[in-house]
C-alpha positions as CSV (number, residue, x, y, z in Angstrom):
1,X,-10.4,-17.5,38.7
2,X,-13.7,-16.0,38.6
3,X,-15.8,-16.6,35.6
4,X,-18.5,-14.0,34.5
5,X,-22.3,-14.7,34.3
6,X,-24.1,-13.8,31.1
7,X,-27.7,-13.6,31.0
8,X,-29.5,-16.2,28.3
9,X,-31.2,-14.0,26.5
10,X,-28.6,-11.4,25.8
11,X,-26.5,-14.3,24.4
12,X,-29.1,-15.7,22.3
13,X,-29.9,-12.3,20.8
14,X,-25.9,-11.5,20.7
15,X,-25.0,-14.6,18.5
16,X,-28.3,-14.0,16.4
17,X,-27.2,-10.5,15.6
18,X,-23.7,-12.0,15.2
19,X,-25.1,-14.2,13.0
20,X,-27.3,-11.7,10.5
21,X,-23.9,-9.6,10.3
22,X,-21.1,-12.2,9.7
23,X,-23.4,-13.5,6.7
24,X,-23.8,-10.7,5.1
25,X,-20.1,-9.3,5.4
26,X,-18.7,-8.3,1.7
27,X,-16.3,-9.9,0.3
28,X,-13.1,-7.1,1.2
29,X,-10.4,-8.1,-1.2
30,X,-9.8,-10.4,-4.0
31,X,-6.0,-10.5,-5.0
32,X,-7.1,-12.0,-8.0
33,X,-9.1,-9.9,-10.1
34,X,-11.7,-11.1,-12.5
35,X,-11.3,-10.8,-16.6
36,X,-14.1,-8.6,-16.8
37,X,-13.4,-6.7,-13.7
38,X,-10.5,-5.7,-15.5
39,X,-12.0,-4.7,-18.6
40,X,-15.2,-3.2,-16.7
41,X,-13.2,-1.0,-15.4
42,X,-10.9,-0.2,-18.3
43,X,-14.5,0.8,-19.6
44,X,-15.4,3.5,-16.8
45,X,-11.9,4.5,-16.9
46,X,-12.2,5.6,-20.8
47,X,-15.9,7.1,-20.0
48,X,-14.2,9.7,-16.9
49,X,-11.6,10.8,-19.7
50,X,-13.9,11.3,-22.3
51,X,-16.2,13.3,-20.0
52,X,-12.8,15.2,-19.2
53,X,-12.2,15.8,-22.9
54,X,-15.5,17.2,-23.1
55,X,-15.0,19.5,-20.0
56,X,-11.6,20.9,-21.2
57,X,-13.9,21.7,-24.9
58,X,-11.4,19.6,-26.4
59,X,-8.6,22.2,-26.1
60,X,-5.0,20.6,-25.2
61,X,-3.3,23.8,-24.0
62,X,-5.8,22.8,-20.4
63,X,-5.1,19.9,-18.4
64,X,-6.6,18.5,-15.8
65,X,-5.4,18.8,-12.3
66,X,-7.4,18.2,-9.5
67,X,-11.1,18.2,-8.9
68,X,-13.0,20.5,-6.7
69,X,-13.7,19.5,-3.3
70,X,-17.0,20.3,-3.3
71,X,-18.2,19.3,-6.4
72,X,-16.0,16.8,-8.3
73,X,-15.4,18.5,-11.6
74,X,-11.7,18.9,-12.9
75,X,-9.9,22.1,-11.9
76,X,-7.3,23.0,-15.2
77,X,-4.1,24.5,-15.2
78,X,-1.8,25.3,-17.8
79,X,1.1,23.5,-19.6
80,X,3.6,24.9,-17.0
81,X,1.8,23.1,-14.1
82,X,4.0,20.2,-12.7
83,X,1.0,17.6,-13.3
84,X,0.6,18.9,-16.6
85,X,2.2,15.7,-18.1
86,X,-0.1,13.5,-16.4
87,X,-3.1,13.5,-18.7
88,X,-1.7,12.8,-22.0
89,X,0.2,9.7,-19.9
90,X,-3.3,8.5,-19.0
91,X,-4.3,9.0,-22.8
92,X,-1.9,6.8,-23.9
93,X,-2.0,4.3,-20.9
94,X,-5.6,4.0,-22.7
95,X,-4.6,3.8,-25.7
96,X,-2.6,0.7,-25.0
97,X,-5.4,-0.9,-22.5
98,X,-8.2,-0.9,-25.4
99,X,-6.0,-2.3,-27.6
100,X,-4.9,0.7,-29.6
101,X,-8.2,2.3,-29.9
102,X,-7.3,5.1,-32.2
103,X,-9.4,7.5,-30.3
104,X,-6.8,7.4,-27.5
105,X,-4.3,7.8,-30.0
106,X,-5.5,11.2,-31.3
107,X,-6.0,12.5,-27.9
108,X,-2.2,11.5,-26.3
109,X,-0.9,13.5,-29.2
110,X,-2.9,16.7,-28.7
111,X,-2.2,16.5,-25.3
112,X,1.4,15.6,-25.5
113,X,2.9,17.6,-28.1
114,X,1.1,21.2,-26.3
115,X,3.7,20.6,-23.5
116,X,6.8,20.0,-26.0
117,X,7.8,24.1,-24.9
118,X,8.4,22.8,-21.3
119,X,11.9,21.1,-22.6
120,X,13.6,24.4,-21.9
121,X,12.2,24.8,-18.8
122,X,15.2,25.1,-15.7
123,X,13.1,26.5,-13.0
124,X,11.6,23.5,-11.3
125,X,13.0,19.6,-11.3
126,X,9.2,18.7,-12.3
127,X,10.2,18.7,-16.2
128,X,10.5,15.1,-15.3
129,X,6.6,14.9,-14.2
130,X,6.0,16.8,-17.8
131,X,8.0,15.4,-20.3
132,X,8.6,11.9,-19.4
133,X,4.9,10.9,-18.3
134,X,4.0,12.3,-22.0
135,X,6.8,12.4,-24.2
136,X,8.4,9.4,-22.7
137,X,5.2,7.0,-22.8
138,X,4.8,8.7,-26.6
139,X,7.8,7.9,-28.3
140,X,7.7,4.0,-26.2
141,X,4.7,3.4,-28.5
142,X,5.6,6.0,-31.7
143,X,9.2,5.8,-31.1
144,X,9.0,9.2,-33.1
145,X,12.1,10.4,-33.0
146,X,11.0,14.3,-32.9
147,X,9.5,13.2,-29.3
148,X,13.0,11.4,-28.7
149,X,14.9,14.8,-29.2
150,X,12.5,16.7,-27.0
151,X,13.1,13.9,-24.4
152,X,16.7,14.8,-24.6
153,X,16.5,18.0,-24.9
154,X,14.2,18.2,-21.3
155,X,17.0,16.2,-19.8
156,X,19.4,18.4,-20.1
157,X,17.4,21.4,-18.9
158,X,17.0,19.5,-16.0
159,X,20.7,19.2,-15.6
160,X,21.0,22.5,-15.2
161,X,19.4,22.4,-12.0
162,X,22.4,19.9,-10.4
163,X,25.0,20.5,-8.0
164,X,28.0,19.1,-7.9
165,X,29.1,20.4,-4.3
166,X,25.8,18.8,-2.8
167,X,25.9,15.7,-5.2
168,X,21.9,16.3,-6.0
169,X,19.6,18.3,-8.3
170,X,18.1,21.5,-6.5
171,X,13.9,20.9,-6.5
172,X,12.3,24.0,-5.8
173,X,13.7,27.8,-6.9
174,X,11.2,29.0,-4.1
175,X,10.5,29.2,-0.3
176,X,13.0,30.3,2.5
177,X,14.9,26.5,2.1
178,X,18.8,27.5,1.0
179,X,19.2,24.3,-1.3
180,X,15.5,21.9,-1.0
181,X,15.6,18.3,-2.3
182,X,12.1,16.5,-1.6
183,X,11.6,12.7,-1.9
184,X,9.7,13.4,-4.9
185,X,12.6,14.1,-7.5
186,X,13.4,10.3,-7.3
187,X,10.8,10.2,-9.9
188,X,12.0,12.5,-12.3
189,X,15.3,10.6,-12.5
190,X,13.8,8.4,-15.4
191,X,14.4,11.1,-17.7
192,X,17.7,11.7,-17.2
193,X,18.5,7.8,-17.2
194,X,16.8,7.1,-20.4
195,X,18.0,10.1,-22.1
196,X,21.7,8.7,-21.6
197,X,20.7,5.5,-23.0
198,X,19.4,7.2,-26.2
199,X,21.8,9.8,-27.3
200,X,21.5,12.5,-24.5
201,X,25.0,12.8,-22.7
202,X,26.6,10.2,-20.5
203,X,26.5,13.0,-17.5
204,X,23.2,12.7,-17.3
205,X,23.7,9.2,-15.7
206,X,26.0,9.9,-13.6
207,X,23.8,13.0,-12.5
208,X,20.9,11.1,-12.0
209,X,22.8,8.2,-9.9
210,X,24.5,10.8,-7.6
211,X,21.3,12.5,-6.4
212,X,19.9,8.7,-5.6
213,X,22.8,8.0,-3.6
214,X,22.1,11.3,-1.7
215,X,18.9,10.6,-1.2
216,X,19.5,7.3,0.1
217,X,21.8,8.4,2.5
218,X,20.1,11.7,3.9
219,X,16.3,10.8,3.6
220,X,16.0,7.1,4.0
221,X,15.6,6.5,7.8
222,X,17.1,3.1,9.2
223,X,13.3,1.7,9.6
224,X,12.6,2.2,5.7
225,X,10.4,5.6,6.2
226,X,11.6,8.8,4.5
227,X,11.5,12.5,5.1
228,X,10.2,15.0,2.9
229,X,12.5,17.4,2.5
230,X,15.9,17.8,3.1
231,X,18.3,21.6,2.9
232,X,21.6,21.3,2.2
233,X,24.0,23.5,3.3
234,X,26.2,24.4,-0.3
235,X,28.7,22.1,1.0
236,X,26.7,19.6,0.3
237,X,26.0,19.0,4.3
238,X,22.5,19.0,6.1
239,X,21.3,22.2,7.1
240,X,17.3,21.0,8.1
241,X,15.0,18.5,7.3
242,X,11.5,19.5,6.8
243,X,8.5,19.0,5.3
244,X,6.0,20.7,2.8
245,X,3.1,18.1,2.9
246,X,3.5,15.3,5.8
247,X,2.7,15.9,9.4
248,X,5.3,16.9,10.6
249,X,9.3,16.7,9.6
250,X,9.6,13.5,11.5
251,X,6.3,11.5,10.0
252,X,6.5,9.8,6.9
253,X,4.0,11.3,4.3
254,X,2.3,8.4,2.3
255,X,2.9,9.8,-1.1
256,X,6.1,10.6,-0.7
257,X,7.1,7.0,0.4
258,X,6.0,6.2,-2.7
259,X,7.6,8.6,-4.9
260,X,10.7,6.9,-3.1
261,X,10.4,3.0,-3.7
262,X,8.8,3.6,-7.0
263,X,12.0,5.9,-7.8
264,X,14.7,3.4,-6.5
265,X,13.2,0.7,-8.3
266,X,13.2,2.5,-11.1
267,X,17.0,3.1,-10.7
268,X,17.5,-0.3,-10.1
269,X,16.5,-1.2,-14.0
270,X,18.2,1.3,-15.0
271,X,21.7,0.7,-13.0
272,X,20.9,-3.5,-11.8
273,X,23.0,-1.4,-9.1
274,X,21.8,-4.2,-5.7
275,X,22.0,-0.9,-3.3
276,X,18.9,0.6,-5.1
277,X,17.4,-2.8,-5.0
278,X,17.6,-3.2,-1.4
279,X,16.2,0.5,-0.6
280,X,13.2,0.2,-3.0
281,X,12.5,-3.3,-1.1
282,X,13.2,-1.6,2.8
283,X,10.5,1.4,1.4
284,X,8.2,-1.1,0.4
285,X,8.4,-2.9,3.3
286,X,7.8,-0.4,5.5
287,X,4.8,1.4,3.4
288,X,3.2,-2.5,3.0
289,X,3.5,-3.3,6.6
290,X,2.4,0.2,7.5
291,X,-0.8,-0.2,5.6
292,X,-4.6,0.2,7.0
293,X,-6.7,-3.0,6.6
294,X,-8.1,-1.8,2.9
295,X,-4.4,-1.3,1.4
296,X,-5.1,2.2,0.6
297,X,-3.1,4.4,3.4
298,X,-3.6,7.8,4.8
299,X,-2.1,11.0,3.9
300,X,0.6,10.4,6.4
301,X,1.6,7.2,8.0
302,X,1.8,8.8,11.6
303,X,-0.6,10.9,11.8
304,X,-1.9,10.6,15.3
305,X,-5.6,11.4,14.0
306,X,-5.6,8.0,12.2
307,X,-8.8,7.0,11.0
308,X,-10.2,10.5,11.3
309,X,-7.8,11.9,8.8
310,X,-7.9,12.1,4.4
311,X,-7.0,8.8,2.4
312,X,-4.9,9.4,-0.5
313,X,-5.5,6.7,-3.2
314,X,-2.9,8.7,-4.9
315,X,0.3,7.0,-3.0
316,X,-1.8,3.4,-3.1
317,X,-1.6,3.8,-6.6
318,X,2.1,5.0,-7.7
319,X,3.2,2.0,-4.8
320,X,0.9,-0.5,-7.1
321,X,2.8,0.3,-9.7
322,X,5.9,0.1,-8.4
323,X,5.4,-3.0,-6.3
324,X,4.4,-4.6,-9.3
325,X,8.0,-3.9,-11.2
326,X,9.8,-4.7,-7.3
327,X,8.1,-8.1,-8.0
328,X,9.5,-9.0,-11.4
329,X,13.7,-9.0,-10.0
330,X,12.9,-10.4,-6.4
331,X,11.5,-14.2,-5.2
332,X,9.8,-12.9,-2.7
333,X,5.6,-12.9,-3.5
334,X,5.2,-10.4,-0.6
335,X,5.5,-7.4,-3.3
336,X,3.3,-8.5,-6.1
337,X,0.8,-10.1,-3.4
338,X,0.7,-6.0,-2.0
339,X,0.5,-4.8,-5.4
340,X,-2.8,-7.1,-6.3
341,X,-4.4,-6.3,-2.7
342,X,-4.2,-2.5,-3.6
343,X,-4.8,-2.9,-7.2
344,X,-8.0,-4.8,-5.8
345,X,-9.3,-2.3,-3.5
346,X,-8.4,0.5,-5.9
347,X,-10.6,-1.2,-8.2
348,X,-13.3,-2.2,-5.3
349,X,-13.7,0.7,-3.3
350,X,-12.0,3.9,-5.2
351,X,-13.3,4.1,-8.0
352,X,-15.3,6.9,-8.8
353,X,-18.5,5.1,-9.5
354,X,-21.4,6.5,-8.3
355,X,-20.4,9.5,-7.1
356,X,-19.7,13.2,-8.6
357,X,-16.4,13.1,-9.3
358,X,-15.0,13.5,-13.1
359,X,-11.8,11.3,-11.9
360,X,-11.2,7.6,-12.4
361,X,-9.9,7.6,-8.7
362,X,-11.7,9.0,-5.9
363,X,-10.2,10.1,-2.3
364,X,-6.9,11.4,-3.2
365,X,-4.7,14.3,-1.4
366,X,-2.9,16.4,-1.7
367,X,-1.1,16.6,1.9
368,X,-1.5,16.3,5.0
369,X,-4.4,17.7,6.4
370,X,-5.8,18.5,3.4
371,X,-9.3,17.3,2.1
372,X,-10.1,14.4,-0.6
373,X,-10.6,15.0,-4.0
374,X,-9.7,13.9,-7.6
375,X,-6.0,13.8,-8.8
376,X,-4.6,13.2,-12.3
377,X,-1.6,11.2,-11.3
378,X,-4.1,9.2,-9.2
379,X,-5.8,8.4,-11.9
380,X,-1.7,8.1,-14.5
381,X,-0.4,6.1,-11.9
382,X,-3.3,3.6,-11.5
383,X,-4.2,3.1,-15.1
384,X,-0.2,2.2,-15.0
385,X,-0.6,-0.3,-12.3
386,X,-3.7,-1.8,-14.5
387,X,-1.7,-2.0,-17.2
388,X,1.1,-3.9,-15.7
389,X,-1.2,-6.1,-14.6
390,X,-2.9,-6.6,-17.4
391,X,0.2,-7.7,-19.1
392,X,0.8,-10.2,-16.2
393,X,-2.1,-11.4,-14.9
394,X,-2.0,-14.3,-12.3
395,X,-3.5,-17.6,-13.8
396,X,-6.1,-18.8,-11.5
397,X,-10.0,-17.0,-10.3
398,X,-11.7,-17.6,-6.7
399,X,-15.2,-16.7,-7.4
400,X,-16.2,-15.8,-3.8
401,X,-14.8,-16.1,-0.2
402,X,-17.3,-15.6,2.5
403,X,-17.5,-16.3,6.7
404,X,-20.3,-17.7,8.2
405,X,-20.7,-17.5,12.6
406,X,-21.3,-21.1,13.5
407,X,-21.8,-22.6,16.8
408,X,-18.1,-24.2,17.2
409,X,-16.2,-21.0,15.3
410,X,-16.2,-19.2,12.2
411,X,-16.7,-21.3,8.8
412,X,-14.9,-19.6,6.2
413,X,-16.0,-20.9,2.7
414,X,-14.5,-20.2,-1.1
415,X,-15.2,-21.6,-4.8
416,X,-12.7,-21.8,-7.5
417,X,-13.6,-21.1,-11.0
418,X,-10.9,-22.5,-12.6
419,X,-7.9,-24.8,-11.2
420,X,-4.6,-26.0,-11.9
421,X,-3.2,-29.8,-10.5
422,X,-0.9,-29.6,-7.1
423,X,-2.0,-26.9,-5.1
424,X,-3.8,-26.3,-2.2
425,X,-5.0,-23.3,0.0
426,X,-3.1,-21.7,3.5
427,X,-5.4,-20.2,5.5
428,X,-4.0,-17.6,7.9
429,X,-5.6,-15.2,10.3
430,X,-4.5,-11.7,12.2
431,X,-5.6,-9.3,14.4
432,X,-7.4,-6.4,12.4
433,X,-5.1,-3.1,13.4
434,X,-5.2,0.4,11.8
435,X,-1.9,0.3,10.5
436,X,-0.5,-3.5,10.4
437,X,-1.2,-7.4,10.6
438,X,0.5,-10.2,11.0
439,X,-0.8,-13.6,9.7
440,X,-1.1,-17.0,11.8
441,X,-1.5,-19.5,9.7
442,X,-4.4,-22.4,11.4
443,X,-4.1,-24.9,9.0
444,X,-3.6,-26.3,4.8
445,X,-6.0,-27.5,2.8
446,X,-5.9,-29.5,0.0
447,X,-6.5,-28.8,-3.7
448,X,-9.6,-31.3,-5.4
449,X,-7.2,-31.6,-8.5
450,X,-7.0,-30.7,-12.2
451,X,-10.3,-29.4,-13.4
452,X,-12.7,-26.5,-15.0
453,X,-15.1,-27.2,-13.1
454,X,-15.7,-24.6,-10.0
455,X,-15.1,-26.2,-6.7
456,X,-15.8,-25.4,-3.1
457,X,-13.9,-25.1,-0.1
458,X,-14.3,-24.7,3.8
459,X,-12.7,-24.6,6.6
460,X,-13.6,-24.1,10.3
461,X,-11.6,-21.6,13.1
462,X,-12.9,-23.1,16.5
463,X,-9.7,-20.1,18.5
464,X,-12.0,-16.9,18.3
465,X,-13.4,-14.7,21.1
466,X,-14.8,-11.0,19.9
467,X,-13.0,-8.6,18.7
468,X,-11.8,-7.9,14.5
469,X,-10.4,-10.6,13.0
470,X,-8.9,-10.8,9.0
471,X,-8.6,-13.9,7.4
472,X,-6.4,-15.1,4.4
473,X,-6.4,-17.9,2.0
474,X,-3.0,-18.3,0.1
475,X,-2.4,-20.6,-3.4
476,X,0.5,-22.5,-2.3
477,X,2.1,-25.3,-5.2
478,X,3.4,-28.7,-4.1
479,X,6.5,-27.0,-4.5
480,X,5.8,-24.4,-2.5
481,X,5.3,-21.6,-5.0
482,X,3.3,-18.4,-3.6
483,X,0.4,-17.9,-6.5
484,X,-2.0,-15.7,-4.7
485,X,-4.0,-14.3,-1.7
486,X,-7.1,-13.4,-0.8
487,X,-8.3,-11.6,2.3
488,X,-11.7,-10.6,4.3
489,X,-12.3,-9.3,7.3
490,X,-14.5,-10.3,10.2
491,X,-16.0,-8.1,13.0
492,X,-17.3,-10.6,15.9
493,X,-18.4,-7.5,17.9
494,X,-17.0,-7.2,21.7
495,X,-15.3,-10.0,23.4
496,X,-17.9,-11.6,25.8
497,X,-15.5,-12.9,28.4
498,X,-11.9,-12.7,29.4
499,X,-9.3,-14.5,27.6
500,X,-5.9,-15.5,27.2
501,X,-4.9,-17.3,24.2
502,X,-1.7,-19.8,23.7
503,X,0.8,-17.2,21.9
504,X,1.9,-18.4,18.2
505,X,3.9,-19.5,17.0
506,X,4.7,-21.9,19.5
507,X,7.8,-22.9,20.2
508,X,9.5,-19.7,19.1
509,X,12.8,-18.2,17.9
510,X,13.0,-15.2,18.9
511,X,9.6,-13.4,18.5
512,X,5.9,-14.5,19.7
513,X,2.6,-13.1,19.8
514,X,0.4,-13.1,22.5
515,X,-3.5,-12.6,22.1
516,X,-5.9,-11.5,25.1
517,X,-9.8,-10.4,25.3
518,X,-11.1,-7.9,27.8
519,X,-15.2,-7.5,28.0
520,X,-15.4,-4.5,30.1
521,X,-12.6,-1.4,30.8
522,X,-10.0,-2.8,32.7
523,X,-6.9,-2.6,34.7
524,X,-4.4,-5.2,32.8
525,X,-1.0,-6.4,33.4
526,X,0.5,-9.0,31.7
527,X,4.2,-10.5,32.9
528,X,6.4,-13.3,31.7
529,X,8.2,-15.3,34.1
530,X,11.1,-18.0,33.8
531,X,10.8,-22.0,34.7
532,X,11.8,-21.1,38.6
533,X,9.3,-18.3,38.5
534,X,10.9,-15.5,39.1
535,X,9.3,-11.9,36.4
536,X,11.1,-11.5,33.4
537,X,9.4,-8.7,32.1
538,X,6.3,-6.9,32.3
539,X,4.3,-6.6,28.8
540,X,1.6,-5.0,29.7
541,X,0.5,-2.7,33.0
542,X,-2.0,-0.5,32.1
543,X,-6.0,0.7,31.9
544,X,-7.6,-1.5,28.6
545,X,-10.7,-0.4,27.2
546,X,-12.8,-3.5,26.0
547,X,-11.9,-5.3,23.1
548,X,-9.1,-7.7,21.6
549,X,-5.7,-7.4,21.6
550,X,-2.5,-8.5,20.2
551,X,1.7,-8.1,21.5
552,X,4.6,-9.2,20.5
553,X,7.4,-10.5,22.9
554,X,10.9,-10.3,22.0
555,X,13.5,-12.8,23.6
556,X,16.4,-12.6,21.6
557,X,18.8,-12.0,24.8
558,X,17.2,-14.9,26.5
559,X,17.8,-18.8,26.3
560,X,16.2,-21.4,24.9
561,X,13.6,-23.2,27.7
562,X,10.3,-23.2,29.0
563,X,8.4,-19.6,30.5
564,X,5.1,-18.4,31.5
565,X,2.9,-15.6,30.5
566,X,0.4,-14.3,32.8
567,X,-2.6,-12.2,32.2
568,X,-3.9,-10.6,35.3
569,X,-7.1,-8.2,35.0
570,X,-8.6,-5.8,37.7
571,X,-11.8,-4.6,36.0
572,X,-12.2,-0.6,35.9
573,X,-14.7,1.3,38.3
574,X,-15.8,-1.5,40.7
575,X,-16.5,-3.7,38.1
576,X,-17.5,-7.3,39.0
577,X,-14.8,-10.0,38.8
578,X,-11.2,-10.3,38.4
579,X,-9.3,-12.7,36.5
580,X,-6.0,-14.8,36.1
581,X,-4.4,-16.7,33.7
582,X,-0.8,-18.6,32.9
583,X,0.2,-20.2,30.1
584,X,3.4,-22.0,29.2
585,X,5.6,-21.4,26.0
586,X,8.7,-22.7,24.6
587,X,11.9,-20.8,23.3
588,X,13.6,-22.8,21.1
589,X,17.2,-21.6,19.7
């Protein structure tokens, strides 16, 4: 091995730099937000729509759809619009989060009851957007029955729009597609199911459960993600899948992902049918895991342009919402943990604050490819999410979390405000990625007890070369109950050396991770090798520009013993020094 020389002084003014920056990083996320974050934000929330109010002059026959690129005010559209529902929803989200403010009251009604002509509308399956975002979140507070009968009435206009040949209802009347069904109608399937339970026809079920069926089958792919669009043939079989707003037909466009586990879940209540369970759970898993390090993804999930491409706070907040109902039937905390992480940044980093937009959420789009902006069911479906949340919040505060460069490792340190007996803290660590992390987890420590007191927290990671690392805390009970998380991220610059890391977790069964460092462009290869050294497979054999790096090694087909991993590096354009390393690991079956 040959090691590389740094010069003294670059390293002293490297770890001083390192230092100033690590000790100033902001605190990222907080899964558990804050009382008066909560209402803070209820506040500016109330202040946007009252500034919209005044924009539209008070008039209820505008809505608010979008807001100009360049300069942040509200574009209107009439009642006929498909996100003409969308503001009175928000109105009476409000109404409910400032504890029945009678202000909020007023303006829900207005708002809803100028879109009560839409019930007879059978040209577009978006009568669900419009009636049930208004009328439905109307009567749940008024339960006027005049608003029930126009609920009804929209659902069976929507009927109308069904095929029993192709088992789903038809979404657009225009465009060259024969018979279109996009991802999104999953959510206007609430009106059909409530309208059954409350006097409409029993058809209307059995509609509603036969296009989510056919949706499950033709646009959920086998890894979770979903297509756009998919033409039926009138026999009912596929004649293309497309799409109107993704990438391209094969991507997965972020909103509609959402429209799709927020739609199945919703089935799911309505049905307790386990098949539309397990798809809202596969969508969320694969929109979670897909995520970019702030929780809030792009436009499109694949979009090869990733980070240089639009965010769309839109999708982060209809998944929020419906993560947080995925949470209340499953044991699994990874769904309300994802919720609260994008709740949180929603709240951190999109709101409109500061800036000129007359939206409560900032950075939304519309597709693919398309610019941020404003967007009204941005702004419905987080006040939704809020209000959820509000209605369950999680019991305990952390106050800060912060990470500070020390000379053995990073000291990450955290005060609780309040605290509850027999707990403790996991702290786990990843890789920062663009789209995904996975969590390590170094170490558990133990909670000071029962008391109201705040209390502080540290704990030191000594494994650490350069590159971006996230860490987690997570609330774990003596019995072993998931409370909450909370996550910041560290950039330690560019590694300094080379380096290869023990993989984790260690011994394994059947997956691994391996971690490696590269200071300069290089030529890498990375091999595995059995006990009697002969190559089991090659990992890694390609140029590496500097920086750290994470794989995963899959040995399901092997057996259980001891192999090797080694890292050999060749550095790019005559670079000095080459390097080799081997390290033993343990499959255990």
């Amino acid at each position: 091995m040959i090691s590389i020389q740094i010069n003294k002084s670059a390293t002293i003014l490297f770890l001083y730099i390192l230092l100033i920056v690590v000790c100033v990083i902001p605190l990222r996320l907080d899964a558990q937000i804050h009382s008066d974050s909560i209402e803070a934000t209820i506040d500016f929330a109330s202040e946007q729509m009252i500034i919209t109010v005044s924009e539209m002059n008070s008039d209820p026959t505008l809505h608010p759809r979008k807001t100009n690129v360049s300069t942040g005010v509200w574009e209107f559209s009439a009642r006929t619009k498909w996100t003409s529902g969308f503001f009175s929803g928000a109105a009476w989200f409000l109404y409910e989060l400032t504890d029945n403010n009678s202000y909020w009251f007023d303006v829900a009604s207005s708002w809803t009851e100028d879109l009560e002509s839409q019930k007879y509308d059978t040209n577009s399956h978006d009568i669900g957007f419009q009636i049930f975002c208004s009328y439905g979140n109307a009567y749940k507070i008024t339960q006027n029955d005049n608003y029930k009968n126009i609920i009804i009435t929209a659902a069976s206009s929507l009927a109308t729009r069904y095929d029993e040949n192709i088992g789903a209802i038809r979404s657009w009347s225009w465009g060259s597609w024969n018979y279109p069904v996009i991802i999104d109608n999953m959510m206007n399937l609430e009106l059909l199911m409530w309208a059954a339970e409350n006097g409409g026809d029993e058809s209307l079920k059995t509609i509603a459960v036969n296009h989510a069926k056919k949706t499950l089958e033709n646009h959920v792919r086998e890894d979770g993600s979903t297509y756009h669009i998919i033409d039926y043939n009138d026999d009912g079989t596929i004649k293309a899948k497309d799409t109107h707003q993704g990438y391209n037909v094969e991507s997965t466009w972020s909103r509609g992902q959402a429209w799709g586990l927020y739609g199945f879940i919703m089935m799911y209540r309505y049905t307790e049918n386990d098949t539309f369970l397990t798809a809202a759970k596969n969508l969320s898993d694969y929109f979670i895991d897909n995520l970019p390090n702030d929780f809030v993804p792009y436009s499109d999930f694949e979009d090869p342009n990733i980070p240089n491409v639009s965010k769309d706070a839109s999708a982060a907040a209809i998944a929020c919402s419906a993560l947080f109902e995925i949470s209340e039937y499953v044991e699994d905390e990874k769904y309300k943990n994802a919720a609260l992480d994008i709740l949180n940044s929603l709240v951190t980093n999109y709101l409109s604050k500061n800036s000129n937009y007359q939206s409560v959420i900032k950075r939304g789009c519309t597709g693919s490819g398309n610019p941020e902006r404003g967007l009204i069911y941005a702004d419905y479906y987080f006040l939704e999410a809020l209000l959820r949340y509000k209605n369950d919040p999680l019991p305990v505060e952390l106050s800060s979390f912060s990470a500070v460069f020390m000379n053995d490792g990073i000291k990450l340190n955290w005060r609780t405000e309040t605290e509850v007996n027999n707990y403790g803290f996991e702290v786990q660590r990843a890789m920062s990625k663009v789209q995904s992390q996975d969590w390590e987890t170094l170490g558990f420590v133990e909670g000071h007890g029962n008391s109201n007191s705040p209390k502080d927290y540290s704990f030191t990671d000594k494994n650490i070369s350069g590159g971006k690392y996230s860490y987690r805390l997570k609330q774990i009970d003596t019995d072993g109950n998931f409370e909450y998380s909370k996550v910041i991220e560290v950039d330690l610059g560019s590694p300094t050396k080379f380096e290869l890391s023990q993989n984790y977790p260690n011994p394994f069964n059947p997956s691994t991770k391996i971690r490696y460092s590269i200071p300069q462009s290089s030529s890498v290869v990375i091999k595995v090798f059995d006990i009697l050294g002969n190559e089991i497979e090659s990992l890694v054999n390609e140029e590496k520009q500097t920086g750290a790096y994470e794989l995963t090694w899959y040995a399901e087909q092997l057996p259980s013993g001891i192999y090797f991993y080694r890292l050999q590096v060749y550095p790019a354009n005559g670079g000095a020094g080459s390097f080799v390393e081997t390290k033993k690991m343990l499959l255990m079956k």
